[in-house]
N, C-alpha and C positions, 0 to 999 in steps of 0.2 A: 477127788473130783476136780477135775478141769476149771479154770476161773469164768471158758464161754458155759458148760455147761451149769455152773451154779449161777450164773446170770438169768438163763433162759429156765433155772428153776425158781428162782425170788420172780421173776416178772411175769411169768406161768400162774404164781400164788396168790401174787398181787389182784391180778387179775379175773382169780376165784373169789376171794377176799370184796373184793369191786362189787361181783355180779351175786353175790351174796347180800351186800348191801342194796344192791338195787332191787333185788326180788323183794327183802322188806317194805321198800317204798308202795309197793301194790297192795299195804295193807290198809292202808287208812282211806283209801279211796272204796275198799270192800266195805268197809266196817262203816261206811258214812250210807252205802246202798242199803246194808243190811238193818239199819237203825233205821233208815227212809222208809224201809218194806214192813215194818213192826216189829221186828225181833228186838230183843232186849240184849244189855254187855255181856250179863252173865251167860244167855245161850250161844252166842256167836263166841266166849271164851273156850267154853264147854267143847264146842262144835269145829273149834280151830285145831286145838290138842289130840281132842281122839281120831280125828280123819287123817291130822298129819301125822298122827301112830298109825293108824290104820293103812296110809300108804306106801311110809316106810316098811311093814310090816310086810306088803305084797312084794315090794321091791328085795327085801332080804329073802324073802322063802325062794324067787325067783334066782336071786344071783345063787343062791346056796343050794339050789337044783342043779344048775348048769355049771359050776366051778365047782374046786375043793374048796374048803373052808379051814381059817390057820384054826389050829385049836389053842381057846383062848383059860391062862391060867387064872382063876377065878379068886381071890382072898378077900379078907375083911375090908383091905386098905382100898383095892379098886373100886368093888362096891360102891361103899361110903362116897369116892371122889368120884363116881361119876353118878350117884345118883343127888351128890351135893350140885354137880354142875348142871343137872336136870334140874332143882330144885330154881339155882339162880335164874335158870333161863324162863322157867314161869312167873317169875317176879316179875320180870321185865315188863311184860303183858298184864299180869295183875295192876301194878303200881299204877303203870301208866293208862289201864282203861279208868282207872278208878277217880287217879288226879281229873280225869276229865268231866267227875261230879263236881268239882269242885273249880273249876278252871277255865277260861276260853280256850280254845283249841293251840291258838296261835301260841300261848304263853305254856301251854302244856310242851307242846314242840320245839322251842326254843329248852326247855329245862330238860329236857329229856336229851338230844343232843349235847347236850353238856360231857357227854360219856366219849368227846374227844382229847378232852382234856384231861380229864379221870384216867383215860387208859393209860396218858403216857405217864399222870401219876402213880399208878399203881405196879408200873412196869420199873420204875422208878424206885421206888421201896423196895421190890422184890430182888432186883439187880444192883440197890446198896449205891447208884449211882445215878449221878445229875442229866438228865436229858439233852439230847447234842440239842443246837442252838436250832439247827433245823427243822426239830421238832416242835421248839418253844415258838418258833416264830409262824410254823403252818397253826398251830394251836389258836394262836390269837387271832390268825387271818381267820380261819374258821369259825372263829366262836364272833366275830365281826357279821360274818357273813349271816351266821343263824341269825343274830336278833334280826336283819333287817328282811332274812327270807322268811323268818317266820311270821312275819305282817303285824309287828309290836310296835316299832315307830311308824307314826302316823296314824295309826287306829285311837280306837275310843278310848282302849283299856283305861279303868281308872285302881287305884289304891284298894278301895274297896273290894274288886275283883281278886286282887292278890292274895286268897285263903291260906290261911299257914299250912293245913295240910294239906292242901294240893300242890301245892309249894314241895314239901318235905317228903309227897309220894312222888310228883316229876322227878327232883333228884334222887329220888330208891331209887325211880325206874331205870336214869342216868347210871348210878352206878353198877347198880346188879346186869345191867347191859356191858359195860366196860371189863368186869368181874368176867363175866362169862366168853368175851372173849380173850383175855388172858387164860384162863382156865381150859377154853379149848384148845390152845396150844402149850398146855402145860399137863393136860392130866392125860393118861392113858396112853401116850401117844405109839407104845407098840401096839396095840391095836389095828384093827384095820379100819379105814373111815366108815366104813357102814353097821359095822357090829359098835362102832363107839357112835355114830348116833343114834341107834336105836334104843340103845340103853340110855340114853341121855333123854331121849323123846320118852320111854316109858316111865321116868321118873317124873318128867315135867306133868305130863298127863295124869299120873296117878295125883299127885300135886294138886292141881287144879282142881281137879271132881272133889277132892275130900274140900280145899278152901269153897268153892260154889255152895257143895252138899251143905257145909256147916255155918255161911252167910248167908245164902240165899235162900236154902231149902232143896231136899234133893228132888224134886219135882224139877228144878232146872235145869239140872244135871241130866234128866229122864231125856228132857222136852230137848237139849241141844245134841243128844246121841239121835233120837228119834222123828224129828220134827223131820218132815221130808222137804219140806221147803224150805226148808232153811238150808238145805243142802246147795244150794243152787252160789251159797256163801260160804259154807263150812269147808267143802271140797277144795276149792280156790287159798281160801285161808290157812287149811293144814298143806295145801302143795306151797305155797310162797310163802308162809310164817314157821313151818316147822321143817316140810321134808328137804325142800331143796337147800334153805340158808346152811342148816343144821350138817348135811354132808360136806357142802362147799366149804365152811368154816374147818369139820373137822381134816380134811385137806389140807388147804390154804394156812390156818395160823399158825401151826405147829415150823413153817418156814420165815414165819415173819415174827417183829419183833409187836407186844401189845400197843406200845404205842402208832407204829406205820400202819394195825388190822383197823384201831379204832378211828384213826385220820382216814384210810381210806373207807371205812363205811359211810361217812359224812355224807358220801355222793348221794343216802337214801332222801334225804331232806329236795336236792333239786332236782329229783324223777319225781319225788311226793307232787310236791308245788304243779312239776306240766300235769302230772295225769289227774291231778284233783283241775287244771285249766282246762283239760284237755274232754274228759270223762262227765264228771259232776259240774262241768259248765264254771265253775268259780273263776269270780273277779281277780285278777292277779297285778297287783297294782306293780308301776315301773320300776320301785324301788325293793318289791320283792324280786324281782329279776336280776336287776344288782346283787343281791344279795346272793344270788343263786349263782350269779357268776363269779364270784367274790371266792363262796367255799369251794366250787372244783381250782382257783387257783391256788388255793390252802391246801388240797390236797395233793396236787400237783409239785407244789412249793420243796418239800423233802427232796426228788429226783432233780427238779430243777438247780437246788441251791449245791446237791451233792454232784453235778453233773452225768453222774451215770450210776448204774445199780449194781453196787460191791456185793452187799448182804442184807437178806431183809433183818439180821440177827445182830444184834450189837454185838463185839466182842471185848 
């Protein structure tokens, strides 16, 4: 491969990678409507999973009417690893609706983002090797950026509010976030990206209904497959929290290195902030706006410091 064409494929990825993260941003702005309207965390959890199965699932029968399909060789080892990375990607969702029993929103968001720096840890460990400098230094500019986007300085927050487990389910959510995007550029990747997120989506969803069925009761589980109003939430939630991210990633990361997927999803933090300004009306004080502009220079930071884009893969 050519040096322009591996160019115009890392910046192609990146930018899957990007718009993956920004569709998660349209989740907390749903889930703040759906909680206004009465629905409860566990129906709108229930109701996010099986819809974004359930669209994935039209999408697959579709592409797989109209094309050949690779035929894919099935073992114990696959399995297991992609229905572990299904598993990670409902944590993420579990953790973090949950920390928000126990958490102000802001302080939830700030800890949960933390899976910038996690990813290029973990990329780190895997790869036996120290993080180039420009990664260390988007990291910091970033995780700068969140506390002050996420509305912590300057707010009420007191001591008190700091609950140790919402505390220690923000950072789950943080890592099993970071986890799964390394993971989706590491597992499966002969595959093709839609038969590896479906398998990835039907693990997460079975996941989910048995965790709901057996904390909250499966009456919840009924009520967020069934509840026809609530669809008006659940449809929206499974297209932007499962169907689209879930394709776009298995694409995108398998060309990028964990830690450049997990810097650039940062971007979902200052699309959250306009559309929660923009949508649900919220005050968005001047120093959250800094802070919003702080982290796209954070993720910016890596192309700019490297001048141009070699590879999104270390080597």
């Amino acid at each position: 491969m050519n040096p322009k064409t591996l160019m115009s494929s890392v910046l192609f990825c990146s930018i899957l990678v990007l718009l993956a993260s920004c569709s998660y941003a349209v989740l907390s702005t749903i889930v703040s409507l759906a909680v206004r309207a009465g629905y409860g965390i566990p129906v709108v959890l229930v109701g996010k999973f099986f819809y974004g199965w359930i669209i994935l699932f039209i999408i697959v029968l579709i592409v797989f009417a109209l094309y050949k399909h690779q035929r894919i060789s099935w073992n114990k080892k696959r399995i297991l690893s992609l229905a572990g990375t299904g598993v990670v990607m409902a944590l993420v969702t579990v953790c973090y609706f949950n920390s928000l029993g126990y958490l102000p929103i802001s302080l939830a968001v700030v800890l949960l983002f933390q899976y910038s720096w996690m990813g290029v840890v973990i990329e780190s460990i895997a790869n036996r090797r120290l993080p180039s400098k420009s990664k260390i230094i988007s990291c910091l500019v970033i995780i700068t950026g969140t506390i002050l986007a996420g509305g912590i300085l300057g707010s009420s927050l007191s001591i008190s509010e700091m609950n140790l487990i919402g505390i220690l389910l923000g950072l789950s959510a943080a890592f099993c976030y970071a986890l799964f995007v390394f993971l989706s550029g590491r597992v499966s990747t002969d595959m093709s990206p839609l038969s590896k997120s479906f398998s990835i989506s039907t693990s997460g969803m079975l996941f989910v209904m048995l965790f709901v069925g057996a904390v909250y009761g499966g009456t919840f589980v009924l009520e967020g497959i069934t509840n026809v109003g609530s669809l008006a939430y659940s449809l929206p939630l499974g297209l932007f929290g499962i169907a689209i991210p879930i394709i776009l990633l298995a694409v995108g990361a398998p060309k990028l290195s964990t830690g450049m997927a997990t810097i650039l999803n940062s971007a979902e933090l200052p699309l959250e902030v306009l559309l929660a300004a923009v949508i649900i009306l919220e005050q968005v004080s001047p120093l959250r706006w800094v802070g919003v502009l702080i982290i796209l220079i954070g993720i910016a930071l890596p192309y700019l410091i490297e001048k141009r884009i070699v590879s999104g893969l270390e080597e």
